[in-house]
C-alpha positions in Angstrom: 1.8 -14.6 11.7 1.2 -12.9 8.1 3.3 -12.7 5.8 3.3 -9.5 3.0 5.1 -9.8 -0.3 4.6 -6.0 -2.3 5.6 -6.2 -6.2 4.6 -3.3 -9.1 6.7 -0.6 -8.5 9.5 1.0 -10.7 10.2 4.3 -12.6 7.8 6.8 -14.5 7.2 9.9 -15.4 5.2 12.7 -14.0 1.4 12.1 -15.0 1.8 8.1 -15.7 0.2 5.3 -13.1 1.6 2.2 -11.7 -0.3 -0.9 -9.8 1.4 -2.1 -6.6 0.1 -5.1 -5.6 0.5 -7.3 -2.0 -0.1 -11.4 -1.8 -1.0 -11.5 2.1 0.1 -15.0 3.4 -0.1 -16.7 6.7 -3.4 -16.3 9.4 -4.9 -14.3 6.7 -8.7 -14.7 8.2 -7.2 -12.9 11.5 -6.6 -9.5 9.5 -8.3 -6.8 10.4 -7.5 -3.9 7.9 -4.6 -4.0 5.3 -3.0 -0.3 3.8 -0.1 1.0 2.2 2.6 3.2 3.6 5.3 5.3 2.3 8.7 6.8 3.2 10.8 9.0 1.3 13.9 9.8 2.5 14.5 11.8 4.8 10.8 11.8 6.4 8.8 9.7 8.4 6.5 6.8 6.9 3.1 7.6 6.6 -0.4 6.0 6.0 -0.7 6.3 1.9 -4.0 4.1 2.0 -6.1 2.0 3.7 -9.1 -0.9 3.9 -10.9 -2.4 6.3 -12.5 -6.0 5.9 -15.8 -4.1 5.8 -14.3 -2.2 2.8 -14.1 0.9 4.2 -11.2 3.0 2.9 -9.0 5.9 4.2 -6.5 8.3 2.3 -3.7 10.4 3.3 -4.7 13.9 2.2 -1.7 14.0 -0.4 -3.3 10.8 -2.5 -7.2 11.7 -2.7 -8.9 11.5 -6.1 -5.7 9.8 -7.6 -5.3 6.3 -5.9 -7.0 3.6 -5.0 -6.8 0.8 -2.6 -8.5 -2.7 -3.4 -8.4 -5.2 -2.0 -9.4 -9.1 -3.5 -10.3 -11.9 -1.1 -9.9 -14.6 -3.3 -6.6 -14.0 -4.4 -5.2 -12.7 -1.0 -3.9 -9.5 -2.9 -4.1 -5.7 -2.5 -4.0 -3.1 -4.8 -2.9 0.3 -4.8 -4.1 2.0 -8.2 -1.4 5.0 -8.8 -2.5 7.7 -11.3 -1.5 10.8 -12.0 2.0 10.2 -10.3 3.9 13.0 -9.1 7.5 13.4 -8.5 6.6 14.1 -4.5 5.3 10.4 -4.6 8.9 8.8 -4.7 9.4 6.8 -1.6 9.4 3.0 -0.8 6.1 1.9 -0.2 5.5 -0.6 2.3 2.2 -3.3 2.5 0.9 -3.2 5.8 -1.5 -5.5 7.9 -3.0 -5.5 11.3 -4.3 -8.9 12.7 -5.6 -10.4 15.8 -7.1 -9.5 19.2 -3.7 -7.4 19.6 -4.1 -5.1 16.4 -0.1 -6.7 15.5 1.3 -4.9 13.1 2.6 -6.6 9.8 5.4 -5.4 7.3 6.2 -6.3 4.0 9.6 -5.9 2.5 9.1 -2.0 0.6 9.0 -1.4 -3.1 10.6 1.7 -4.8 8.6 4.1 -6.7 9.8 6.8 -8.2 8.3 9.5 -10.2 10.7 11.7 -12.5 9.6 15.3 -13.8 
């Protein structure tokens, strides 16, 4: 079991940044890759960001050259960097994890972001 707790988001303008942040929890050395997802309303959730314990990262086509995904081992956290925010970024972003032999999938809770013009 892991456990995902998201925290950072909130309400800016057009242009500004926000951090999200995710303390993982639980069998934490049987994750494979953490991301982030979003879902606005109305649409399906898709992949924001992600990172692979090698480090690798991959980004939805919407995000590139404006976020980042981190991810720090020692505090069990991962970052999403958010700049240059856009009101199309509103949604409730989502922590994910994948872990085990079985590639489980992992949820945390969602945090709202929205981006005002």
């Amino acid at each position: 079991q892991v456990q995902l707790v998201e925290s950072g988001g909130g309400e800016v303008q057009a242009g500004e940044s926000l951090r999200l942040s995710c303390v993982l929890s639980g069998s934490i050395l049987s994750i494979r890759g953490t991301g982030w997802y979003r879902q606005a309303p109305g649409k399906q959730r898709e992949l924001v960001a992600a990172i692979l314990n090698g480090g690798l990262t991959n980004y939805g086509d919407s995000v590139k050259g404006r976020f980042t995904i981190s991810r720090v081992n020692a505090k069990n956290t991962v970052y999403l960097q958010m700049n240059s925010l856009k009101p199309e970024d509103t949604a409730v972003y989502y922590c994910h994890a994948k872990s085990g032999p079985q590639n489980l999938d992992y949820w945390g809770q969602g945090t709202q972001v929205t981006v005002s013009s």
